[in-house]
DRENVO-559961 format. One record per residue: residue number from 1; x, y, z of N, C-alpha, C in turn. Coordinates in nm, 3 decimals. Each point is the difference from the previous one (the first is absolute). Example, Ala and Ser with C-alpha at 12.3 -4.5 7.8 and 13.67 -1.06 7.14 Angstrom:
BEGIN
<1,<1.319,-0.569,0.780>,<-0.089,0.119,0.000>,<0.090,0.120,0.000>>
<2,<-0.035,0.105,-0.072>,<0.082,0.119,0.006>,<-0.077,0.109,0.073>>
This chain:
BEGIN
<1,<8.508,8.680,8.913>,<0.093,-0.108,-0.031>,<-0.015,-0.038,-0.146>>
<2,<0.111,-0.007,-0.120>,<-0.045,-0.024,-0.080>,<0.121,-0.167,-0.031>>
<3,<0.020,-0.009,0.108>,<0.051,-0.186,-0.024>,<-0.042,-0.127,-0.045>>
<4,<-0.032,-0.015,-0.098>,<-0.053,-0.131,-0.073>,<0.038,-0.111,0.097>>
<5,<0.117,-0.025,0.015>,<0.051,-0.116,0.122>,<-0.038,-0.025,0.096>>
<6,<-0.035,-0.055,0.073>,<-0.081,0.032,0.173>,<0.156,-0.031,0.052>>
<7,<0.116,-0.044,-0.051>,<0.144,-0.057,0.056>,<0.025,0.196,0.025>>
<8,<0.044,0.037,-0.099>,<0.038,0.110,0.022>,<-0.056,0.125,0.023>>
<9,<-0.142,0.012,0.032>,<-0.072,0.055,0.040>,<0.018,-0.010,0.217>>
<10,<0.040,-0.115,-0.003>,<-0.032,-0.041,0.093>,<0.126,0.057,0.108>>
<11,<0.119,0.022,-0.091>,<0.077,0.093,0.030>,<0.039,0.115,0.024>>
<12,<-0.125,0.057,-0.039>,<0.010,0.141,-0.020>,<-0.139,0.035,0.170>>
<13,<-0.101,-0.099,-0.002>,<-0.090,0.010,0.098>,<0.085,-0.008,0.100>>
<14,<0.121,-0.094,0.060>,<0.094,-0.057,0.077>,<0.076,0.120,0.050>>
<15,<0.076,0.058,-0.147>,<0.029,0.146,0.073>,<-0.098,0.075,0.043>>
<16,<-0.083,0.035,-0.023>,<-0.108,0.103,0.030>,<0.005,-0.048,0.171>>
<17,<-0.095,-0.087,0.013>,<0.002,-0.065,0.183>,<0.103,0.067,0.058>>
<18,<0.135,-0.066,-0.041>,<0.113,0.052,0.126>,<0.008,0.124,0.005>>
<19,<-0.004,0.097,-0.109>,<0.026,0.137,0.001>,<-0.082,0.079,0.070>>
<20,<-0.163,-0.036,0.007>,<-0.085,0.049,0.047>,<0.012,-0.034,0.193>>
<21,<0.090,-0.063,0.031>,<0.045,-0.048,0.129>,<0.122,0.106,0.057>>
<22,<0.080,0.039,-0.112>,<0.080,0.111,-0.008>,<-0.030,0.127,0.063>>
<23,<-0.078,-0.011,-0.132>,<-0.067,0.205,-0.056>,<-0.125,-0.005,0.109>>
<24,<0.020,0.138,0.127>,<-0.154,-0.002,0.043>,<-0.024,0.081,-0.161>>
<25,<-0.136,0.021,0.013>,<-0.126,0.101,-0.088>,<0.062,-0.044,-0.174>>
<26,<0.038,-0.135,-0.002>,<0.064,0.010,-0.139>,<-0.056,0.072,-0.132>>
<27,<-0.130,-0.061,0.003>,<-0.087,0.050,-0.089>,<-0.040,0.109,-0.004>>
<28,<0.001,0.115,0.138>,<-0.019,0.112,0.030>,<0.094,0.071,-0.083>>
<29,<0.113,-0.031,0.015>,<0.101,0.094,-0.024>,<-0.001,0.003,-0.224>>
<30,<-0.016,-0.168,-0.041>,<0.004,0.007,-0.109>,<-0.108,0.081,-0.087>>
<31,<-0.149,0.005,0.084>,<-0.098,0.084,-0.091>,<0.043,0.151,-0.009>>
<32,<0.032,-0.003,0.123>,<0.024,0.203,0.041>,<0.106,0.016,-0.087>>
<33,<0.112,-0.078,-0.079>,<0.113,0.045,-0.058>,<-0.118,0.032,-0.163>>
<34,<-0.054,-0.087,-0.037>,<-0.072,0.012,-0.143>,<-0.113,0.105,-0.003>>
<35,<-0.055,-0.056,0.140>,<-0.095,0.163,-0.009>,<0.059,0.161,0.022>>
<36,<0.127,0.022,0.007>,<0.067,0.122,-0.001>,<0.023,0.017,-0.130>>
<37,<0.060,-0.143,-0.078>,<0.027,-0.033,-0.163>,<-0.060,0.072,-0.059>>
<38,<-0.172,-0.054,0.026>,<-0.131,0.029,-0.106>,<-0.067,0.149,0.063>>
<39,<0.073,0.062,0.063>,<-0.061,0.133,0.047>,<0.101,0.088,-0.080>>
<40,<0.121,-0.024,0.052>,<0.126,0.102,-0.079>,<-0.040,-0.045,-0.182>>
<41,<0.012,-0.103,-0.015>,<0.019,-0.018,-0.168>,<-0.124,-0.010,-0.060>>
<42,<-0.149,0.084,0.045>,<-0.133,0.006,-0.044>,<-0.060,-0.126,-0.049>>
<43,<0.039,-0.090,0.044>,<-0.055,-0.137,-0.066>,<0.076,-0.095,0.014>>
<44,<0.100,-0.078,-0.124>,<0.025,-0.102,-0.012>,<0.140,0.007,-0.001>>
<45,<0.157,-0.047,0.056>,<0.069,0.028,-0.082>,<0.037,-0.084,-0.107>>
<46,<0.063,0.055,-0.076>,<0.065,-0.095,-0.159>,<0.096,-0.073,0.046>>
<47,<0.087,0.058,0.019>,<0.152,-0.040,0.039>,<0.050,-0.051,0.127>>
<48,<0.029,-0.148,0.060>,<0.024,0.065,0.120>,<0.109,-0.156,0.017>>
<49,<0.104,0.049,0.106>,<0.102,-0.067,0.044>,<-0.060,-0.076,0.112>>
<50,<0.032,-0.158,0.020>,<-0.013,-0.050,0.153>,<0.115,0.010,0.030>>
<51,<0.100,0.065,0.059>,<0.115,-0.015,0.054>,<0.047,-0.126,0.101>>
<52,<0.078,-0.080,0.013>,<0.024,-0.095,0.090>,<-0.150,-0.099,0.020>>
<53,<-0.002,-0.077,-0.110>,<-0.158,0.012,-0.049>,<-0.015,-0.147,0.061>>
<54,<0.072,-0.077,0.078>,<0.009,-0.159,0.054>,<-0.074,-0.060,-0.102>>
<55,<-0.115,-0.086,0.038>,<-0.050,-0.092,-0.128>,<-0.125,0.076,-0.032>>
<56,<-0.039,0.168,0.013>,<-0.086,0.061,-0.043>,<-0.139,0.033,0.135>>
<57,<0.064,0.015,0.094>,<-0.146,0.045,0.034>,<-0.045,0.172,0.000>>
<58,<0.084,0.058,-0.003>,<-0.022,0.131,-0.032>,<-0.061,0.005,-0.184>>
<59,<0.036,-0.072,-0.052>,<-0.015,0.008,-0.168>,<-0.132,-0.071,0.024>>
<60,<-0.076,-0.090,0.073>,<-0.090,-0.072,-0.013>,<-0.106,0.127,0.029>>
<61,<0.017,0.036,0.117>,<-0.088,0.131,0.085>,<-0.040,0.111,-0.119>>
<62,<0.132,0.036,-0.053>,<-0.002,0.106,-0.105>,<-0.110,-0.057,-0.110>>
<63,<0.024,-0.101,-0.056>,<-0.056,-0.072,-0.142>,<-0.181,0.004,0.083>>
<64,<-0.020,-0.053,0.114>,<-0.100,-0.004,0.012>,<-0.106,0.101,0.021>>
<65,<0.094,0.137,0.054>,<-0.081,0.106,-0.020>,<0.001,0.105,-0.143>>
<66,<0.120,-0.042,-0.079>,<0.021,0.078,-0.126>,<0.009,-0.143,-0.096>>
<67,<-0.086,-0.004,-0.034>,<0.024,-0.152,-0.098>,<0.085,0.044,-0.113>>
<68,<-0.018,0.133,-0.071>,<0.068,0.053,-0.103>,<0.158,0.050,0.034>>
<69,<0.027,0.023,0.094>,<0.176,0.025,0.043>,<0.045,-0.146,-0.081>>
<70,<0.128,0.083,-0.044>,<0.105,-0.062,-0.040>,<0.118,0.041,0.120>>
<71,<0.002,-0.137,0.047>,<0.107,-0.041,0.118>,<0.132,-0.023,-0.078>>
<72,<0.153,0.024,0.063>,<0.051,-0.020,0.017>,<0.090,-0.106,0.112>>
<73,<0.033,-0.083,0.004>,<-0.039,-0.086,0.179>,<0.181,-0.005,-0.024>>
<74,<0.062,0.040,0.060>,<0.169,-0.050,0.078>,<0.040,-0.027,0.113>>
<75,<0.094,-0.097,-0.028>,<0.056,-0.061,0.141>,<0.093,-0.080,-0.030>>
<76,<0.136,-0.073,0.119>,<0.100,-0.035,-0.010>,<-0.007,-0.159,0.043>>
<77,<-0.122,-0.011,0.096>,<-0.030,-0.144,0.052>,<-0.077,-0.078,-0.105>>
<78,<0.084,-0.097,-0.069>,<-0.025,-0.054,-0.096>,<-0.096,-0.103,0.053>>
<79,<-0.024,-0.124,0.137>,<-0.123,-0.012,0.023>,<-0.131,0.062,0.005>>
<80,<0.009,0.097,0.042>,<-0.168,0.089,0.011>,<-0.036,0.052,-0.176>>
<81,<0.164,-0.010,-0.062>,<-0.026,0.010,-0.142>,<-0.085,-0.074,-0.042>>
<82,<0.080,-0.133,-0.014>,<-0.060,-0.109,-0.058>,<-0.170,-0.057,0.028>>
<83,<-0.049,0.075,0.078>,<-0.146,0.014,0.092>,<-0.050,0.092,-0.106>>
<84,<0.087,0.088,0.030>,<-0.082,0.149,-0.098>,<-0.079,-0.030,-0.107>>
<85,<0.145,-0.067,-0.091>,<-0.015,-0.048,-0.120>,<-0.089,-0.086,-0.068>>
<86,<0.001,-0.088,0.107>,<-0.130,-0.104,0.018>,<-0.166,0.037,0.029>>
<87,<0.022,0.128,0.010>,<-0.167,0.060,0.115>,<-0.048,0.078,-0.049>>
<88,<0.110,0.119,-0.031>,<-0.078,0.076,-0.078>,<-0.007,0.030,-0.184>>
<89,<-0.119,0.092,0.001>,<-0.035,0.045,-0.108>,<0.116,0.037,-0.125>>
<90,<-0.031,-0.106,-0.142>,<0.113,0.013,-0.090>,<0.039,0.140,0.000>>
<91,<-0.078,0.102,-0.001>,<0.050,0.143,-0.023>,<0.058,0.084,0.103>>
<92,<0.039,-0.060,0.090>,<0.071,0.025,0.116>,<0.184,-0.035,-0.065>>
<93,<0.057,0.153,0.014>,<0.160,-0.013,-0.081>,<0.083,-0.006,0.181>>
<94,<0.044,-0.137,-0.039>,<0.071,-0.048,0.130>,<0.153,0.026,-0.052>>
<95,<0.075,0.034,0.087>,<0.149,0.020,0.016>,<0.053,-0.013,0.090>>
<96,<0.099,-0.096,-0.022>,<0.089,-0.027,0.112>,<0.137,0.063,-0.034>>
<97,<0.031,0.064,0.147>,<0.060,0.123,0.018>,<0.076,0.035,0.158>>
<98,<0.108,0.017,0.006>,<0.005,0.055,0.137>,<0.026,0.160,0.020>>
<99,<-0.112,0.058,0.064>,<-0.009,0.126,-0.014>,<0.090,0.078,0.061>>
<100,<0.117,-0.089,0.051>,<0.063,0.085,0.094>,<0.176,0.032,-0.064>>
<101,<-0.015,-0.072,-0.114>,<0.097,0.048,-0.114>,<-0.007,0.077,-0.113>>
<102,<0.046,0.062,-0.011>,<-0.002,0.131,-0.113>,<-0.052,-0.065,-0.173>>
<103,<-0.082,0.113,-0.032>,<-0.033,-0.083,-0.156>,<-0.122,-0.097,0.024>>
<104,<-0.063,-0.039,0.132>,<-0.105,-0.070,-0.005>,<-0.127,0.036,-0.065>>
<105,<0.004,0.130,-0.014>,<-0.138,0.049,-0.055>,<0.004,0.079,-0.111>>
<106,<0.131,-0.052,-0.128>,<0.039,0.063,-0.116>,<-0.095,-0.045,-0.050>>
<107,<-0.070,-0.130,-0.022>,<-0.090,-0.063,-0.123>,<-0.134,0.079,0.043>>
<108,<-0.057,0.028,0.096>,<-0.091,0.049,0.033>,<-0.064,0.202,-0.019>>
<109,<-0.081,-0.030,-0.136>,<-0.018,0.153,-0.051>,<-0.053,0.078,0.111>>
<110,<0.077,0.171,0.005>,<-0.031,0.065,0.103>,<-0.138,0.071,-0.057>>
<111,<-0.094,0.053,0.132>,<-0.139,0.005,-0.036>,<-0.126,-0.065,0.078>>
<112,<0.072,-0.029,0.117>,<-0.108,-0.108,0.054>,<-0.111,0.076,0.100>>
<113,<-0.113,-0.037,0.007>,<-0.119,0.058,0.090>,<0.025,-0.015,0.161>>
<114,<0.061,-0.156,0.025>,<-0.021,-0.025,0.097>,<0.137,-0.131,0.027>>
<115,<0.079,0.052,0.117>,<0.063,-0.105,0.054>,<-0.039,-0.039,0.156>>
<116,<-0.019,-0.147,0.041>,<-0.021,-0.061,0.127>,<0.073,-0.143,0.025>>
<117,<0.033,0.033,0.133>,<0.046,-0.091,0.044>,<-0.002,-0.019,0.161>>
<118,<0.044,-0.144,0.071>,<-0.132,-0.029,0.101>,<0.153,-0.069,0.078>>
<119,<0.075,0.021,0.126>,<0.059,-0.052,0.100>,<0.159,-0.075,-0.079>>
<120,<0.038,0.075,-0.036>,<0.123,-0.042,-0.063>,<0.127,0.093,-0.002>>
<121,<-0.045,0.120,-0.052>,<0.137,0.066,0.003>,<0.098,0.062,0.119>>
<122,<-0.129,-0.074,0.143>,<0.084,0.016,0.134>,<0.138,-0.078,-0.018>>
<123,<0.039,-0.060,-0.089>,<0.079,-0.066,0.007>,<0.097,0.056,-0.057>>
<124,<0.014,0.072,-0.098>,<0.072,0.049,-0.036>,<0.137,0.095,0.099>>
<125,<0.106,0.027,-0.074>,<0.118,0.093,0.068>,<-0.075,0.094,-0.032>>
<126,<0.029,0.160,0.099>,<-0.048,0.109,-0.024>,<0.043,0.048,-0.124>>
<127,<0.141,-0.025,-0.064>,<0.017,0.054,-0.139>,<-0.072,-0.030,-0.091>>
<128,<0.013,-0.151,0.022>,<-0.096,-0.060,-0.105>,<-0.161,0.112,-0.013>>
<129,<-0.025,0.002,0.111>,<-0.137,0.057,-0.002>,<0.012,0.109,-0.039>>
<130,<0.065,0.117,0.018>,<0.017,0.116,-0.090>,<-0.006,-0.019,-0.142>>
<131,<0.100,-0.106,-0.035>,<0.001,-0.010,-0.122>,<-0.115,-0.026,-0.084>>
<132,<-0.066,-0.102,0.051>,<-0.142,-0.044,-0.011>,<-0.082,0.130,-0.030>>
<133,<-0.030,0.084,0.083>,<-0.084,0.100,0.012>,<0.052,0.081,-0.096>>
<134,<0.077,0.032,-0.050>,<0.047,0.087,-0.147>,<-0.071,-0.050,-0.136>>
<135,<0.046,-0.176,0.035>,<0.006,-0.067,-0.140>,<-0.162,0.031,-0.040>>
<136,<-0.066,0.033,0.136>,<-0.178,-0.042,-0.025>,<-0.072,0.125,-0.028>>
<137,<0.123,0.112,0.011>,<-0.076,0.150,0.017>,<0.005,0.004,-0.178>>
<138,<0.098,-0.114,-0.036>,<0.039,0.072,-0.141>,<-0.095,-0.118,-0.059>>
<139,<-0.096,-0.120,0.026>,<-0.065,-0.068,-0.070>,<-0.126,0.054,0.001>>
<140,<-0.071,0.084,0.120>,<-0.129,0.068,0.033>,<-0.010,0.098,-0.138>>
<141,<-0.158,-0.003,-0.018>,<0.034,0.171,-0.063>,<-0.054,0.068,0.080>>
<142,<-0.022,0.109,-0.036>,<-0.066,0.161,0.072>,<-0.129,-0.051,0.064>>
<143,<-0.020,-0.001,0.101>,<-0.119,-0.035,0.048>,<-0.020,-0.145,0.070>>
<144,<0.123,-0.074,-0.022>,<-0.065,-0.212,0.015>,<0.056,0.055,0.162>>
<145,<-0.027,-0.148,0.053>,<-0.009,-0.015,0.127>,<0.100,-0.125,-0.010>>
<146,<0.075,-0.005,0.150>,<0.085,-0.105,0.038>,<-0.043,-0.019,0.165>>
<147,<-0.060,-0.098,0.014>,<-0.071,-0.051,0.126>,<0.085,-0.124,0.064>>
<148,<0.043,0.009,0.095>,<0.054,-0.101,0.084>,<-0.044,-0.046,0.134>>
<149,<-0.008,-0.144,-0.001>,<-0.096,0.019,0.136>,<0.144,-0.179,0.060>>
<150,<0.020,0.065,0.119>,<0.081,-0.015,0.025>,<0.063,-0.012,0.187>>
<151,<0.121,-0.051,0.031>,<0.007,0.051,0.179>,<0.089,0.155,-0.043>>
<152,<-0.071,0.016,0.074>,<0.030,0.203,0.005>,<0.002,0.049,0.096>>
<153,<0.081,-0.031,0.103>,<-0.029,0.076,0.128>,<0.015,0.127,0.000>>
<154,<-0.099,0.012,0.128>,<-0.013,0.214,0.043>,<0.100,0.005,0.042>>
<155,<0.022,0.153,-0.001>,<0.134,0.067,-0.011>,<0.035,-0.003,0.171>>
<156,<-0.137,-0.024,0.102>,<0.077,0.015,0.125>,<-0.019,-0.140,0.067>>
<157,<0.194,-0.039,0.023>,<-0.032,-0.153,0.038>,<-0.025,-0.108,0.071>>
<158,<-0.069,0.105,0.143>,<-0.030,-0.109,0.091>,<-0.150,-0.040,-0.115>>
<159,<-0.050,0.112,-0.036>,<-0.103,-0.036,-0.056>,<-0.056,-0.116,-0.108>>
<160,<0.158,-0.033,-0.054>,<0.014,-0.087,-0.108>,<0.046,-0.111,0.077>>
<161,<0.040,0.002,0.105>,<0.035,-0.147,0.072>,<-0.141,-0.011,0.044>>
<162,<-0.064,0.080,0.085>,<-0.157,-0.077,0.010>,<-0.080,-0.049,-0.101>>
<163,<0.012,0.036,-0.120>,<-0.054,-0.073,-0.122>,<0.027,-0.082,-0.008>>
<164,<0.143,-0.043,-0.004>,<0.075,-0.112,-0.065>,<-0.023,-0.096,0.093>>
<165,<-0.014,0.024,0.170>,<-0.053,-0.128,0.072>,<-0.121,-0.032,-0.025>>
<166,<-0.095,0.067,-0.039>,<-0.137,-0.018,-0.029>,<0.020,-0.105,-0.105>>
<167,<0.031,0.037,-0.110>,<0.013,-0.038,-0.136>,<0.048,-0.173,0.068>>
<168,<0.109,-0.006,0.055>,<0.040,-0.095,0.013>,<-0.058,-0.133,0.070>>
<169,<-0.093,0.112,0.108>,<-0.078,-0.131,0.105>,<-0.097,-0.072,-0.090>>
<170,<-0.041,0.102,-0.103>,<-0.140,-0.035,-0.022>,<0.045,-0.102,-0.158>>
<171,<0.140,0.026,-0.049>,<0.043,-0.103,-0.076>,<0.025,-0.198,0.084>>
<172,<0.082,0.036,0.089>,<0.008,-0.120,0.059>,<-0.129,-0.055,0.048>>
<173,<-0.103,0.059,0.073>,<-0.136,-0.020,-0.008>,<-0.052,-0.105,-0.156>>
<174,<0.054,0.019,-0.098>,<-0.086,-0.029,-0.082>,<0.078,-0.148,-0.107>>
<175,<0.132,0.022,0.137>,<0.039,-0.125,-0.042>,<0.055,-0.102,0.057>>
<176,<-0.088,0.028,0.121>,<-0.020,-0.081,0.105>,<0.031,-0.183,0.012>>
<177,<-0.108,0.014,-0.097>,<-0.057,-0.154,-0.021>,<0.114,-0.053,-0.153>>
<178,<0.056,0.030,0.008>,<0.113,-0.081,-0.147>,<-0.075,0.058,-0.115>>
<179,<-0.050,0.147,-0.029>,<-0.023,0.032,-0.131>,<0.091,-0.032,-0.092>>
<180,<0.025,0.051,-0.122>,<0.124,-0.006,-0.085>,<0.026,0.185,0.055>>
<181,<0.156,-0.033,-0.045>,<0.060,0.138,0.012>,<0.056,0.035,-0.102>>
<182,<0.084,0.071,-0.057>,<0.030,0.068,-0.096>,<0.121,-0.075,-0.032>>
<183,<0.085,-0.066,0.100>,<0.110,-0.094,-0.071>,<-0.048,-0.177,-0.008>>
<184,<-0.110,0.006,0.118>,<-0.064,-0.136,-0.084>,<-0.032,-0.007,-0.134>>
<185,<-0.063,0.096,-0.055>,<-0.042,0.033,-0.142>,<0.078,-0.035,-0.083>>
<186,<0.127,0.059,0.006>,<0.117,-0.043,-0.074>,<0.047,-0.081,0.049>>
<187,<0.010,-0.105,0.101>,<0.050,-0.117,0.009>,<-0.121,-0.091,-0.135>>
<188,<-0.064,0.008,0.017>,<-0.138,-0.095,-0.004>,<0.017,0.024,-0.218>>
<189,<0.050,0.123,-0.032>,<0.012,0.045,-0.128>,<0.140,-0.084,-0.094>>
<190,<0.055,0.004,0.135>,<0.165,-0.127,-0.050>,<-0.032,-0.064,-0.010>>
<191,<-0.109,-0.087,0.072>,<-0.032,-0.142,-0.005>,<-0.083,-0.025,-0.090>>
<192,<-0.057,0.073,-0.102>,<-0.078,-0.009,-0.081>,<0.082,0.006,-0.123>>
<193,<-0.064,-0.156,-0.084>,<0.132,-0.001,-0.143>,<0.016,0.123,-0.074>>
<194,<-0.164,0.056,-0.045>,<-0.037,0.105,-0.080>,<0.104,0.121,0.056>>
<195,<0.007,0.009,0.149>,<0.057,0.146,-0.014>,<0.185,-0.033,0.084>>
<196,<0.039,-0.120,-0.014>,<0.113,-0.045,0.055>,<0.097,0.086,-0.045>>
<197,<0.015,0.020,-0.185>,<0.075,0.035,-0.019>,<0.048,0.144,0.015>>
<198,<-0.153,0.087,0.008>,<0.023,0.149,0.032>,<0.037,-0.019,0.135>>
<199,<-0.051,-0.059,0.084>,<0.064,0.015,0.143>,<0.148,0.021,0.043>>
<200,<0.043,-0.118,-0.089>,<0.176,0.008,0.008>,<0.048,0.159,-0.055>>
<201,<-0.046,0.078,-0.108>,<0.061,0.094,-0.054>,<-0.036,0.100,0.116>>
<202,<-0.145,-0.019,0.051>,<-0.046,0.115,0.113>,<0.154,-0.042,0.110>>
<203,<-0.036,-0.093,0.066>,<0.143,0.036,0.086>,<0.140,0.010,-0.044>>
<204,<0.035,-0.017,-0.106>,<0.117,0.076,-0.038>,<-0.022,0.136,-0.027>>
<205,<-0.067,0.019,-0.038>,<-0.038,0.173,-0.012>,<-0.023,0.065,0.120>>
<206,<-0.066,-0.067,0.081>,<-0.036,0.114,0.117>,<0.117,-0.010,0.106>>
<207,<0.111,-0.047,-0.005>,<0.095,-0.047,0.118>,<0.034,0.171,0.045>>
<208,<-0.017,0.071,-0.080>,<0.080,0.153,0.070>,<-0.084,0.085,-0.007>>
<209,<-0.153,-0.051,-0.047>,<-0.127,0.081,0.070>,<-0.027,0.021,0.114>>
<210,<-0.115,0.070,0.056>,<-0.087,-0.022,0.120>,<0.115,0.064,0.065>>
<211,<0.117,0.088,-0.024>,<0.083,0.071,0.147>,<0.008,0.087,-0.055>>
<212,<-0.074,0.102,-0.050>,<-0.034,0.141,-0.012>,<-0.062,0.061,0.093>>
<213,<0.035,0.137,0.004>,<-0.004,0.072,0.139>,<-0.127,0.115,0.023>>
<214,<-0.090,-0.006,-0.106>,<-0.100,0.047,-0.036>,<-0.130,-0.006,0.067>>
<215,<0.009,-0.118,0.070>,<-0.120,0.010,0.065>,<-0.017,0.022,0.148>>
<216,<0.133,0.060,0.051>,<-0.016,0.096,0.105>,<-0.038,0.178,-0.037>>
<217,<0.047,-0.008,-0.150>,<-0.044,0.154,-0.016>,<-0.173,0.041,0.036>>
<218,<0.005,0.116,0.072>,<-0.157,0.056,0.035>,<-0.076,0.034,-0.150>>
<219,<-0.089,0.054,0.014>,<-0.094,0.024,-0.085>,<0.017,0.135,-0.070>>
<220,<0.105,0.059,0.060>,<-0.029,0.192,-0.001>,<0.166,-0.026,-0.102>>
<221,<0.091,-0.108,0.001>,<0.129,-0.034,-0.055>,<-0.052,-0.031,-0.128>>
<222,<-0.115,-0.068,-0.062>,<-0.055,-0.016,-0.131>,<-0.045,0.114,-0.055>>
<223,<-0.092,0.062,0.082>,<-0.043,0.101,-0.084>,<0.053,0.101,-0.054>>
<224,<0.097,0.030,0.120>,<0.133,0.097,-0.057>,<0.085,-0.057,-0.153>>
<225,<0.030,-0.093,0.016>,<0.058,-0.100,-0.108>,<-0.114,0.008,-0.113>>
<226,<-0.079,-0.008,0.004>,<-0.078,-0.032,-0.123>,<-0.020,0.173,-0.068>>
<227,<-0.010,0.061,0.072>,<-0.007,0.133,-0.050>,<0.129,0.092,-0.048>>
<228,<0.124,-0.058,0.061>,<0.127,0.031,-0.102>,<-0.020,-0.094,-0.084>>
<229,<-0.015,-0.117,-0.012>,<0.005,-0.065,-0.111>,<-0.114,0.056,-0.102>>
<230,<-0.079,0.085,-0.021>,<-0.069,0.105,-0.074>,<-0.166,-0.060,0.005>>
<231,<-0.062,-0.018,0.062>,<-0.113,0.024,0.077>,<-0.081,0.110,0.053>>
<232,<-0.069,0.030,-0.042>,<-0.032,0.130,0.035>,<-0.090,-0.030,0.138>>
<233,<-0.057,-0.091,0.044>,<-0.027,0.017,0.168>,<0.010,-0.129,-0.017>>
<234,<0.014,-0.061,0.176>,<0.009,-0.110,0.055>,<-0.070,-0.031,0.108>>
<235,<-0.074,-0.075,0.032>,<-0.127,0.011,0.164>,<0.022,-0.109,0.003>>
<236,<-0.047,-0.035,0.179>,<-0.044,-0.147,0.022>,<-0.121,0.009,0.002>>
<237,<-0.118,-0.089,-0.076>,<-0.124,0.021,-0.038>,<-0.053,-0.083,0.106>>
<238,<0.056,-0.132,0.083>,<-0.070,-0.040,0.078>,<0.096,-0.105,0.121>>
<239,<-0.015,-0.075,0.113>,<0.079,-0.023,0.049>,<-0.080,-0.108,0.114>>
<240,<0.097,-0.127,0.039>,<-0.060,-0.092,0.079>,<0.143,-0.047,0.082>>
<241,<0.001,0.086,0.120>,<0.138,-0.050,0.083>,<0.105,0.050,-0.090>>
<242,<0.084,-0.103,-0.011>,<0.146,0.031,-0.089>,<-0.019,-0.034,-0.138>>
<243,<-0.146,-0.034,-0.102>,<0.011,0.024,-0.112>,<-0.128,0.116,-0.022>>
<244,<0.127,0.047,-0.083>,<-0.111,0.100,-0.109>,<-0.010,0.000,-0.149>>
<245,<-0.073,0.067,-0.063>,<-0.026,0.006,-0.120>,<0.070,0.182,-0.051>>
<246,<0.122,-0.024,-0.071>,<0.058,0.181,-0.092>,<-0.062,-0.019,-0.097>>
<247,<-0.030,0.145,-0.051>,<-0.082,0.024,-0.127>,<0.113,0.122,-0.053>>
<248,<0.031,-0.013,-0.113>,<0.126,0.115,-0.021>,<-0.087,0.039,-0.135>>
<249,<0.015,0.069,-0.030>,<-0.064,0.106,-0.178>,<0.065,0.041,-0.082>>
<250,<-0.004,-0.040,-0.094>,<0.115,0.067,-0.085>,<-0.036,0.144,-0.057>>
């Protein structure tokens, strides 16, 4: 945590709780994405994208095991921005961006070691996601890695409906007792002066989000995709019910 504030620090701990109520093996899934990182890229990488980067916990994970990466952090939710901005490290190059329009990733020099990103682009339309997967084959260089850890269901689907009830019991399980949930969060973020005003722009912005058709696609529909989009292999490196973790190579 590098938050001087305990206010806005305290925001960023707040998300952490609910998400970890979310994500089974959260932390599981985030080391195994960096330790594939630091195996493929012999060490450290230089360069690396948080894709759909909310208020940084993938960029936090990264910084803490590569203190020397130079992050890139983007995203379109101008609350988890305004968190970001507040939390993390000055040398962290934040951009706000919606990746799902063309030209989002012109300012950004191609060359990068490493792109990750963590339960977001299920949301996306399947075009969108093609498109996505091009734009990233052409920001990688020869060798970086693009790790997504993510809901990915297996390709056979009673099998992915038994996940997804799993996934689900053991979510309501954990929010039993009136935890916060993921739209309490953002209720609770409106009501707060500091982030009132991003709130209002977040729901005008997101009104024609969240109905992308992407996160019924299986797991075996990405990898194919990521490898026309010029990838030279694509695997699922690890898997818990209906989320897994893709590792694609450039």
């Amino acid at each position: 945590m590098t938050a001087s504030d305990p206010v806005w620090a305290g925001w960023v701990e707040r998300w952490e709780r609910q998400q970890e109520r979310y994500l089974p093996e959260r932390e599981t899934r985030f080391a195994l994405m960096l330790d594939y990182a630091e195996a493929q890229l012999c060490g450290a990488p230089g360069r690396v994208l948080d894709l759909c980067c909310g208020n940084g916990a993938l960029t936090r994970r990264v910084l803490a095991r590569f203190p020397a990466a130079q992050v890139t952090a983007v995203d379109w939710d101008p609350v988890h921005l305004e968190i970001a901005r507040r939390t993390l490290p000055p040398g962290v190059e934040i951009v706000e961006a919606d990746i799902t329009r063309r030209g989002w990733a012109d300012a950004i020099e191609p060359g990068l070691d490493l792109v990750v990103t963590a339960t977001a682009i299920h949301w996306f339309r399947q075009a969108e996601l093609v498109a996505l997967y091009s734009v990233l084959a052409g920001l990688l260089r020869e060798g970086g890695l693009f790790l997504n850890a993510d809901h990915l269901p297996p390709s056979e689907p009673r099998i992915g409906e038994l996940g997804e009830e799993l996934t689900t019991a053991w979510q309501d399980a954990n929010f039993a007792n009136g935890e916060e949930t993921h739209a309490g969060f953002h209720v609770a973020a409106a009501a707060d002066p500091a982030l009132r005003q991003a709130a209002e722009v977040r729901a005008e912005r997101f009104t024609e989000h969240g109905t992308g058709d992407s996160r019924t696609l299986d797991v075996e529909f990405h990898r194919v995709a990521l490898q026309e989009a010029g990838f030279r292999e694509a695997a699922e490196i690890w898997r818990f019910r209906d989320d897994a973790v893709l590792l694609a190579l450039r």
